[in-house]
Backbone bond lengths (Angstrom), bond angles and torsions (degrees), N, CA, C in turn:
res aa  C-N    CA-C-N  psi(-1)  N-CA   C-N-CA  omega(-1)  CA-C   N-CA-C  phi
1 X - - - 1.457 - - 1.525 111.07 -
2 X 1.640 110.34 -39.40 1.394 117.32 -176.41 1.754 112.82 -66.72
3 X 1.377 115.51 -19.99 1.255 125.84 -166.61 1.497 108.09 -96.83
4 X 1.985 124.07 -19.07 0.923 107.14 159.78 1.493 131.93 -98.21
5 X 1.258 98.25 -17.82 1.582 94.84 162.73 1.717 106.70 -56.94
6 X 1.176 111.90 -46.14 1.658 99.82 177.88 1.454 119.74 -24.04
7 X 1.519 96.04 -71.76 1.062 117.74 -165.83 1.980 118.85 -64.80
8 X 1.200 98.62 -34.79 1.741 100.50 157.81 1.685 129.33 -42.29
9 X 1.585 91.47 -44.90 1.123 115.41 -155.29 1.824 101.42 -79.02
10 X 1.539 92.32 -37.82 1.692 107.36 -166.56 1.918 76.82 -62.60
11 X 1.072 126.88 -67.50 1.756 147.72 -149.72 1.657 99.18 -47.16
12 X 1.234 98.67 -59.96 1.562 110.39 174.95 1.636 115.13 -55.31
13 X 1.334 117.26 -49.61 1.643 103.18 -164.23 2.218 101.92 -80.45
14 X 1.630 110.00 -17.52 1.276 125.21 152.52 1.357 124.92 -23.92
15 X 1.513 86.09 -77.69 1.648 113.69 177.33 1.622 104.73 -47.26
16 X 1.465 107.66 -46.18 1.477 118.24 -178.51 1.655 111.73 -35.34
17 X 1.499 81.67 -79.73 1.482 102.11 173.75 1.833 123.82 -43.68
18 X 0.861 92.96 -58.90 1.744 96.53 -177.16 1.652 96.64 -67.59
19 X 1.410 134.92 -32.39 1.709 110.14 154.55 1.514 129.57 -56.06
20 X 1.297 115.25 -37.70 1.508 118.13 154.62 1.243 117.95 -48.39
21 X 0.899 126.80 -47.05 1.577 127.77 178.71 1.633 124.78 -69.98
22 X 1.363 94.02 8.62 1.564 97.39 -154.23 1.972 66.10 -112.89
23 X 1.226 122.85 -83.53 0.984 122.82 -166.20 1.943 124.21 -37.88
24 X 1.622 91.91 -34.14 0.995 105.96 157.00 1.754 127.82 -29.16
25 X 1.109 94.04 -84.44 1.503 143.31 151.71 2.033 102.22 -9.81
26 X 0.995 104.12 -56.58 1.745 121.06 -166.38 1.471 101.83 -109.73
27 X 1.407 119.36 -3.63 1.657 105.87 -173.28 1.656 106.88 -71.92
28 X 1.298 120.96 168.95 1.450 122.92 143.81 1.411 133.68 -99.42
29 X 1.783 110.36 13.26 1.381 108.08 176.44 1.091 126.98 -105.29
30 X 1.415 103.71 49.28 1.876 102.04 -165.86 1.935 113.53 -70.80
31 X 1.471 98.39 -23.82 1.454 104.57 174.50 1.490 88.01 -152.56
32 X 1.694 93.88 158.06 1.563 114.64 -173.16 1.594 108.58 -124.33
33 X 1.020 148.30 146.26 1.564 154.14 177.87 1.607 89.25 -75.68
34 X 1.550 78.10 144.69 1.872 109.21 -177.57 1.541 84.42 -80.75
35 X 1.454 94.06 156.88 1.671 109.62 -177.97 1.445 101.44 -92.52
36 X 1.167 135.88 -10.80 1.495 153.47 158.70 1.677 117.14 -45.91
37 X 1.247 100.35 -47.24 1.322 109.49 -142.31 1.610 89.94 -131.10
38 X 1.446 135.66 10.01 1.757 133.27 -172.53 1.800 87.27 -79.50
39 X 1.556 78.71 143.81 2.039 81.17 157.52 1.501 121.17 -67.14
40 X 1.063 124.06 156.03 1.537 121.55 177.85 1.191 121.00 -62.37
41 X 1.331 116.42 -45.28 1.821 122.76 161.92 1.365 108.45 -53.68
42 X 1.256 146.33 -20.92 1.256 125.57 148.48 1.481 150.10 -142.62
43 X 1.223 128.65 161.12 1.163 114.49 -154.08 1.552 128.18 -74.82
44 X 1.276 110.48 -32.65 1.507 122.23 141.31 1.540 124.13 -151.78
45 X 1.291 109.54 179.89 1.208 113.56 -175.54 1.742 130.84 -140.71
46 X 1.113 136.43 117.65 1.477 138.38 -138.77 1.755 112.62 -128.28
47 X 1.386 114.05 147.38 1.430 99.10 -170.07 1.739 91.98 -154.92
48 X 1.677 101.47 140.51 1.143 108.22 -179.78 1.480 101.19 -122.28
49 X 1.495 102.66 -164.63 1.724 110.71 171.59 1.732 110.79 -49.69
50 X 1.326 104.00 -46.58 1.361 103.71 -156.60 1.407 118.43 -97.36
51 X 1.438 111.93 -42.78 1.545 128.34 160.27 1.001 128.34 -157.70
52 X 1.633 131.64 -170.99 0.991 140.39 -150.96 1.742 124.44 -107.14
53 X 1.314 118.49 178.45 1.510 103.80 177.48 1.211 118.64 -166.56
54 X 1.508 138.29 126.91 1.166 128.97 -152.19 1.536 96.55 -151.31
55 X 1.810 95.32 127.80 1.764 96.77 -177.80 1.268 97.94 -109.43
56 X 1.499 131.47 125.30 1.324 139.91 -162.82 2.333 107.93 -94.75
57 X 0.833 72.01 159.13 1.818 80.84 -173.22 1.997 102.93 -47.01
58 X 1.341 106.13 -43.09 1.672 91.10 167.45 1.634 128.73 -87.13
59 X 1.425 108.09 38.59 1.190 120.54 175.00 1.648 120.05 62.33
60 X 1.438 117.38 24.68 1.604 127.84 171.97 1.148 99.30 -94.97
61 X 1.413 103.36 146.34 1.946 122.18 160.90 1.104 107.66 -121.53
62 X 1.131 103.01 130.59 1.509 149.01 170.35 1.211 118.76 -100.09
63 X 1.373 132.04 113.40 1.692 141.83 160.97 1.778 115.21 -119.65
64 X 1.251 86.90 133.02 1.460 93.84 170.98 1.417 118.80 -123.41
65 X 1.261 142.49 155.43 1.132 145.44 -149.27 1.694 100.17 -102.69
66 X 1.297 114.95 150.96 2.145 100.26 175.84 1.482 94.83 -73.85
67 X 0.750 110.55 148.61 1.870 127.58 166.20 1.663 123.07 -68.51
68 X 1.430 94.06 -28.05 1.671 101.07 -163.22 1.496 89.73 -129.50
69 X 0.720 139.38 117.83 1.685 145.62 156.84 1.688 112.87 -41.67
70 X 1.618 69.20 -72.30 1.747 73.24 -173.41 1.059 127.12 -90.78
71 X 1.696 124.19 27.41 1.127 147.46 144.94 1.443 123.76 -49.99
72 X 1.097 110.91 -24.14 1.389 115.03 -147.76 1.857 101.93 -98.40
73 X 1.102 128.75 152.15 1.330 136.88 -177.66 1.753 114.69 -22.37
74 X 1.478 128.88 164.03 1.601 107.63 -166.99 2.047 83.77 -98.07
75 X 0.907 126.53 -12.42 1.142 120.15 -172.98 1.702 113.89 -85.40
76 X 1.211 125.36 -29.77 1.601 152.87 163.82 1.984 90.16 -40.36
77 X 1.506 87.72 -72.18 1.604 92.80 -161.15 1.575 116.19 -66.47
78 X 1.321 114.06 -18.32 1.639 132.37 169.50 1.338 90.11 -48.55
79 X 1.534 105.12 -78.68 1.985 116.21 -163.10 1.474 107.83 -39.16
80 X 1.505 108.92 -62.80 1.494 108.48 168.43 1.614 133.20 -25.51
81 X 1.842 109.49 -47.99 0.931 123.30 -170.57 1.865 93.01 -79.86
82 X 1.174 132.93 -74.64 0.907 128.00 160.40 1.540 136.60 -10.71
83 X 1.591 119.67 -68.23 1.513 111.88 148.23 1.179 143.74 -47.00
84 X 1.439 125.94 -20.68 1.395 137.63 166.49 1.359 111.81 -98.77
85 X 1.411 139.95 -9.85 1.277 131.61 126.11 1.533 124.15 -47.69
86 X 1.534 118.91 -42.83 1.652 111.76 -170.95 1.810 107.34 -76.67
87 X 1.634 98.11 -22.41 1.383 90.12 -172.67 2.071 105.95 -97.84
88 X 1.335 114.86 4.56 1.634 122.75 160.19 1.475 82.62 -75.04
89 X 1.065 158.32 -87.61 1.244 144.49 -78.53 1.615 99.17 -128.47
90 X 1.660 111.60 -10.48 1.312 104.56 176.16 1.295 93.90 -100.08
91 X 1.220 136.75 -13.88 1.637 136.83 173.47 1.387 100.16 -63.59
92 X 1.101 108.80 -23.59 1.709 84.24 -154.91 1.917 93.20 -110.43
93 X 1.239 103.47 -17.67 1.863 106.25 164.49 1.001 111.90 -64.42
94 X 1.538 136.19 -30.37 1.418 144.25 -145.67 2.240 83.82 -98.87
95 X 0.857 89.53 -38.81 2.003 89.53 174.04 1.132 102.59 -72.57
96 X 1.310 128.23 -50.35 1.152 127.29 -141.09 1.741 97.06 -87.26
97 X 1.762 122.10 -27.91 1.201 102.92 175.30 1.468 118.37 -109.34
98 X 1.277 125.17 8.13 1.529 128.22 149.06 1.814 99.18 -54.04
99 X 0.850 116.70 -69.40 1.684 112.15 -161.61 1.342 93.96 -71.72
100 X 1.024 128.63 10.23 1.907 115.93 173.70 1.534 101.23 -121.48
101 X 1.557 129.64 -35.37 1.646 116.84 155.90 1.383 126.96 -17.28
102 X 1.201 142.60 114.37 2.073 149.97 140.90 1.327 92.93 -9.25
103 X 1.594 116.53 -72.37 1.184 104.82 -136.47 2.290 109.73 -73.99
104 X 1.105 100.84 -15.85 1.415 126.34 143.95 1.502 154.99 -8.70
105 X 1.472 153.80 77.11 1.327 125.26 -138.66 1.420 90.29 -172.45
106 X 1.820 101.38 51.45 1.131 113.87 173.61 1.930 93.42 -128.85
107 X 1.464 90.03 121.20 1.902 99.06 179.15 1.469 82.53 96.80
108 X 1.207 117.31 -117.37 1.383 138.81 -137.68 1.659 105.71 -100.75
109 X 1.593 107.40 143.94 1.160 111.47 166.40 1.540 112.26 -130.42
110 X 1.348 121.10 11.14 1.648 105.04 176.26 1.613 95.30 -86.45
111 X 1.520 114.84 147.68 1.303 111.98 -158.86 1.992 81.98 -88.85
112 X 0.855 137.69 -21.76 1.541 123.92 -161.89 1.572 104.11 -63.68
113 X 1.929 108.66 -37.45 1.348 131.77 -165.48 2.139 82.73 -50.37
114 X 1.187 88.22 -73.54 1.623 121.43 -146.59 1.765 100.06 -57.47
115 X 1.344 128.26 -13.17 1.094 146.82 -166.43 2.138 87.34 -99.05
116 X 1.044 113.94 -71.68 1.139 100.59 -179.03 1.852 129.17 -66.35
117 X 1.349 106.14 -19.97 1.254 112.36 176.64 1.925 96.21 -67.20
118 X 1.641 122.76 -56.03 1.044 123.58 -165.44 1.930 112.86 -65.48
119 X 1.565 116.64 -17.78 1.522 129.74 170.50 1.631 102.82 -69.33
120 X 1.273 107.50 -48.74 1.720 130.01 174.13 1.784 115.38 -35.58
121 X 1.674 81.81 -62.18 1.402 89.20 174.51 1.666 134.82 -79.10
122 X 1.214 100.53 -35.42 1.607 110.32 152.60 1.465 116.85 -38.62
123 X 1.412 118.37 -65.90 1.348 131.06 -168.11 1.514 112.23 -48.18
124 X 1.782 107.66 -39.60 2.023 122.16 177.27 1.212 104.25 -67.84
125 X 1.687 111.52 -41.37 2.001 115.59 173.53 1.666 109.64 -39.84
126 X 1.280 103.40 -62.41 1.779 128.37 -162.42 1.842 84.75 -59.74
127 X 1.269 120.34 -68.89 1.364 123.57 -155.60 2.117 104.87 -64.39
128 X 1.603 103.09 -37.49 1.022 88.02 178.34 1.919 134.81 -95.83
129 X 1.350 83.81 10.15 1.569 92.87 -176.78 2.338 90.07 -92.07
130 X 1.186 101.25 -33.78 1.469 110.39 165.63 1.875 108.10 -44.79
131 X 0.896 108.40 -52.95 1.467 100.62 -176.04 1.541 116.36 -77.73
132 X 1.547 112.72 -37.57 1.363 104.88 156.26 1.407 137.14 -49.81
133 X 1.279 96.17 -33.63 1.467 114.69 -170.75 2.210 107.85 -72.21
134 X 1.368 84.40 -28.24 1.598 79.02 -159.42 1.752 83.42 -95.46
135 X 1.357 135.42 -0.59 1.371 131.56 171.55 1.165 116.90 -85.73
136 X 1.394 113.05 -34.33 1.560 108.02 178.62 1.382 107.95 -72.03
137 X 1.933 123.22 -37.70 1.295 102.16 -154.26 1.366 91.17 -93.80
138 X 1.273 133.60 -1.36 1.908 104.10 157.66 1.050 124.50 -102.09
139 X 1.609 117.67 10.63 1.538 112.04 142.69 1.179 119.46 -49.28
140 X 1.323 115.76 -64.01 1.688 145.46 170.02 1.681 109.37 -46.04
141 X 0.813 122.98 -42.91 1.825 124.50 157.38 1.245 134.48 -66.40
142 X 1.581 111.05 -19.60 1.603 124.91 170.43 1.176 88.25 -82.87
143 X 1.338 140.94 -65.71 1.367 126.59 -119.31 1.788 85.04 -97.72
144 X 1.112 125.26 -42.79 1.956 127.72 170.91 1.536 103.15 -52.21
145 X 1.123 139.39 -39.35 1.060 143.54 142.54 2.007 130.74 -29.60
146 X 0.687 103.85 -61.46 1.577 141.78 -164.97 2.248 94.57 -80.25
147 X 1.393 104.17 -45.84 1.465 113.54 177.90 1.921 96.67 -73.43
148 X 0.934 121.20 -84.71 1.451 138.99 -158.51 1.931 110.35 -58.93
149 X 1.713 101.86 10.63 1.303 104.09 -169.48 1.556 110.46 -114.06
150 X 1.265 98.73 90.44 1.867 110.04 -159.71 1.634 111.68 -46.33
151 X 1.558 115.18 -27.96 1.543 121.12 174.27 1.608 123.64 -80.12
152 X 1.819 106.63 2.14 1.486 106.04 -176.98 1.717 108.97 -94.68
153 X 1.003 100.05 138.19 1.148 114.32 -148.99 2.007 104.99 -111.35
154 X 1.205 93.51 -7.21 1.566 90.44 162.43 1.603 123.17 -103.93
155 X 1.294 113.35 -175.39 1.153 121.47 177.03 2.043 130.51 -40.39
156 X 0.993 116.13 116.26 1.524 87.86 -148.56 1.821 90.04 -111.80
157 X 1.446 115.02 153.03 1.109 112.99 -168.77 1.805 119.32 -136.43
158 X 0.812 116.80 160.16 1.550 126.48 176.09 1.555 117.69 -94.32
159 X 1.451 102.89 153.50 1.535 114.20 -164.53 1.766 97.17 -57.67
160 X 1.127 126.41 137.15 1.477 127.69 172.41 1.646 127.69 -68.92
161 X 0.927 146.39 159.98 1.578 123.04 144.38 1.731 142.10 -31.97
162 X 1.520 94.25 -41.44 1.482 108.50 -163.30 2.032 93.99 -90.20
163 X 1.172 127.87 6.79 1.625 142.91 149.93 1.710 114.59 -51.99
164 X 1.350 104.17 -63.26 1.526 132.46 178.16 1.462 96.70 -72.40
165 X 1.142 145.38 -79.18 1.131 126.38 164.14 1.603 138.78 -16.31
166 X 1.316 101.52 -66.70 1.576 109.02 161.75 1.526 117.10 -48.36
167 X 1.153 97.94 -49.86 1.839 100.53 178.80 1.580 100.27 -55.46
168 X 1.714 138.62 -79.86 0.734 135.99 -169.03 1.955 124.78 -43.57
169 X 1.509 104.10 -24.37 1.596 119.51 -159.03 2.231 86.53 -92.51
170 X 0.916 107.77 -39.59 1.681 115.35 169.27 1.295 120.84 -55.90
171 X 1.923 93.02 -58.89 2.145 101.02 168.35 1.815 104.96 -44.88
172 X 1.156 128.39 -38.79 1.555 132.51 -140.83 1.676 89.41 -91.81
173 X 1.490 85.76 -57.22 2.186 86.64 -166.02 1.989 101.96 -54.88
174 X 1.582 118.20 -40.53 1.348 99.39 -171.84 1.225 114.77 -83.77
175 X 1.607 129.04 -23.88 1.198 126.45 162.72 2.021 122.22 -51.57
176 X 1.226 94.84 -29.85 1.697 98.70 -168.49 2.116 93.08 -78.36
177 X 1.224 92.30 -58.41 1.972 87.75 153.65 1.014 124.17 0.44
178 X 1.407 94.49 -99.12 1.535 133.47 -168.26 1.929 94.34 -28.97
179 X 1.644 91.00 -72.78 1.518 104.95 -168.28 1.627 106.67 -44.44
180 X 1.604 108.17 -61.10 1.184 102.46 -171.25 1.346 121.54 -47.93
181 X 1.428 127.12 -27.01 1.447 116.27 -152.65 1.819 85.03 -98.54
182 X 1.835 127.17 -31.91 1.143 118.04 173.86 1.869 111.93 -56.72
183 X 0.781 123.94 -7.38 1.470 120.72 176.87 1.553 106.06 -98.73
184 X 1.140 152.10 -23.22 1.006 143.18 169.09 1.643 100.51 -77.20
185 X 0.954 114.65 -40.54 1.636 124.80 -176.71 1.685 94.83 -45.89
186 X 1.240 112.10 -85.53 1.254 134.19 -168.04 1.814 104.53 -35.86
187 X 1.743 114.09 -44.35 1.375 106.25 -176.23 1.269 116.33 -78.17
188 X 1.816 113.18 -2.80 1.309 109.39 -170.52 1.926 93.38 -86.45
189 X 1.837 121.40 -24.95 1.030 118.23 -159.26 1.793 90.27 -77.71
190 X 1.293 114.99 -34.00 1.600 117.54 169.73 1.391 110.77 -39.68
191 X 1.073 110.38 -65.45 1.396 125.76 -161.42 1.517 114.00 -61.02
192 X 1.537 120.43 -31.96 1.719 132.73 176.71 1.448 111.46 -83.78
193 X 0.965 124.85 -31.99 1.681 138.73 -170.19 1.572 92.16 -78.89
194 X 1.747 121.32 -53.50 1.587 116.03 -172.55 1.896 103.60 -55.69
195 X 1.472 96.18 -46.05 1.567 96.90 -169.96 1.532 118.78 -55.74
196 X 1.842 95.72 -45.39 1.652 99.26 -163.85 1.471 91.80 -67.58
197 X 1.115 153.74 -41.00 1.561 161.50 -140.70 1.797 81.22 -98.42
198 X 0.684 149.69 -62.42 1.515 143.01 176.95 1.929 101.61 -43.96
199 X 1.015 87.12 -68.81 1.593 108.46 -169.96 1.704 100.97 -30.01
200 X 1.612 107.94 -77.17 1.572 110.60 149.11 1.456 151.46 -31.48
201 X 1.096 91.05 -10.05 1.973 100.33 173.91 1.482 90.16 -105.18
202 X 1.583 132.30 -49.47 1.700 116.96 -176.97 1.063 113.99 -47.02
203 X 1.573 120.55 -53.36 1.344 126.91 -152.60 1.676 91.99 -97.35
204 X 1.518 127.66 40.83 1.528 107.28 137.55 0.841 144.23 -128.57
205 X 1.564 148.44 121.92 1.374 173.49 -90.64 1.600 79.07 -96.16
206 X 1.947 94.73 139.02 1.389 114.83 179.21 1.889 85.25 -94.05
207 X 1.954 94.99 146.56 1.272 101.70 -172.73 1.269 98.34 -90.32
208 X 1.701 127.59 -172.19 1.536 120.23 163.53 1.680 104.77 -105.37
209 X 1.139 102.31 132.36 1.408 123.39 -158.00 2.287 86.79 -80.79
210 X 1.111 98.64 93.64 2.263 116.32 174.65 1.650 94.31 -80.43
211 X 1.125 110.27 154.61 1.423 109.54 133.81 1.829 85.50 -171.14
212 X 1.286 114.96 -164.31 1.292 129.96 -125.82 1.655 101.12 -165.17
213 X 1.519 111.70 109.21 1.589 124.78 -179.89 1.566 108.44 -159.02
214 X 1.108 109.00 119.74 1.144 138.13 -170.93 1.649 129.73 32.56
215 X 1.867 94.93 64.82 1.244 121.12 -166.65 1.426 122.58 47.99
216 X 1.996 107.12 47.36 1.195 102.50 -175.43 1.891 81.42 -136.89
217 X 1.077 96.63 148.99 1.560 98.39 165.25 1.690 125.19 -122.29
218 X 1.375 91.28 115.85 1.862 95.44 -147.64 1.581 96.80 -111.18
219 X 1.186 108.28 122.26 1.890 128.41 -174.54 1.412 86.38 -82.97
220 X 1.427 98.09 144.20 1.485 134.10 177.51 1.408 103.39 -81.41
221 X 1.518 135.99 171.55 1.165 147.40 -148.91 1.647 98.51 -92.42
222 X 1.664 111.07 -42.47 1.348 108.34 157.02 1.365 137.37 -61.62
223 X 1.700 114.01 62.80 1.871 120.63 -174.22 1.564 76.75 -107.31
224 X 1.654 103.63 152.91 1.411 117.07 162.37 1.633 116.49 -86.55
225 X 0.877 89.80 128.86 1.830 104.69 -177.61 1.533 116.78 -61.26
């Protein structure tokens, strides 16, 4: 019982995470314009993977999409590649550990099956909150970079919202992992300890049942011949 609440619990804060990442993924605030350095026509200005965004002095937003994909910086298109890997890979953990959950008895019912599908799926959690993780923080390293570099000569910008997000939606997917795949662990250590402790009571030698009445000592029917 203790091992499936684990495992709910690991699934759920997962799920968490890999929705952060999704939003992540689609935001436009990956960096924000320095208040230093905004054009005067507007009040700020915001940029994600995909496009752009500009709130003008009468309070309209405006986004435009990049034109050229692969125009765009070689580190831009990394993150990209990277975020749409973490969010394939939490899609397909999020299958992979519903049909591997106890409490469960959708697909499969041999628990050995469902034990490795649910290690399976942990392992895509761990790997794909990993790719988020290493996308946000060199987004977040170009652009800290890119601010503090007195000879750059373009527009210079601040860490966004959807940064902090990613970070937090990455913490969630490898932590829910971690747990999940430690709970299958743990029932497999259940599961060897019942056997070997079984294993040890078959294999031990029947004693000969002595006892002792009226200074005679009389063997039980079990003597070896």
């Amino acid at each position: 019982m203790a091992s499936s609440c684990l495992q709910i619990c690991a699934l759920l804060l997962a799920l968490a995470g890999f929705t952060m990442s999704l939003v992540t993924t689609m935001s436009n605030r990956w960096k924000i314009s320095d208040i230093g350095t905004v054009l005067v026509t507007t009040d700020w200005i915001s940029e994600g993977l995909w496009m752009d965004c500009a709130v003008t002095a009468v309070r309209s937003l405006q986004c435009r999409k990049f034109l050229y994909m692969l125009s765009s910086d070689p580190y831009i298109q990394a993150c990209r590649a990277l975020m749409i890997a973490s969010i394939l890979l939490g899609f397909i953990a999020a299958v992979l550990s519903l049909l591997g959950l106890k409490c469960t008895k959708i697909g499969l019912s041999d628990e050995d099956r469902k034990t490795k599908f649910a290690v399976t799926g942990g392992f895509l959690f761990i790997l794909g909150g990993l790719c988020s993780m290493v996308a946000v923080s060199w987004y977040a390293a170009m652009i800290t970079a890119q601010f503090f570099d007195s000879l750059y000569a373009g527009t210079k910008y601040e860490l966004g919202d959807a940064l902090y997000l990613g970070w937090a939606g990455s913490v969630l997917c490898m932590l829910g992992g971690i747990l999940l795949t430690c709970s299958c662990k743990g029932k497999k250590n259940e599961d060897y300890s019942f056997n070997k402790y079984a294993y040890s009571s078959a294999q031990a030698a029947p004693r000969q049942d002595a006892y002792t009445k009226n200074s005679e000592t009389v063997i039980s029917n079990k003597e070896y011949v």
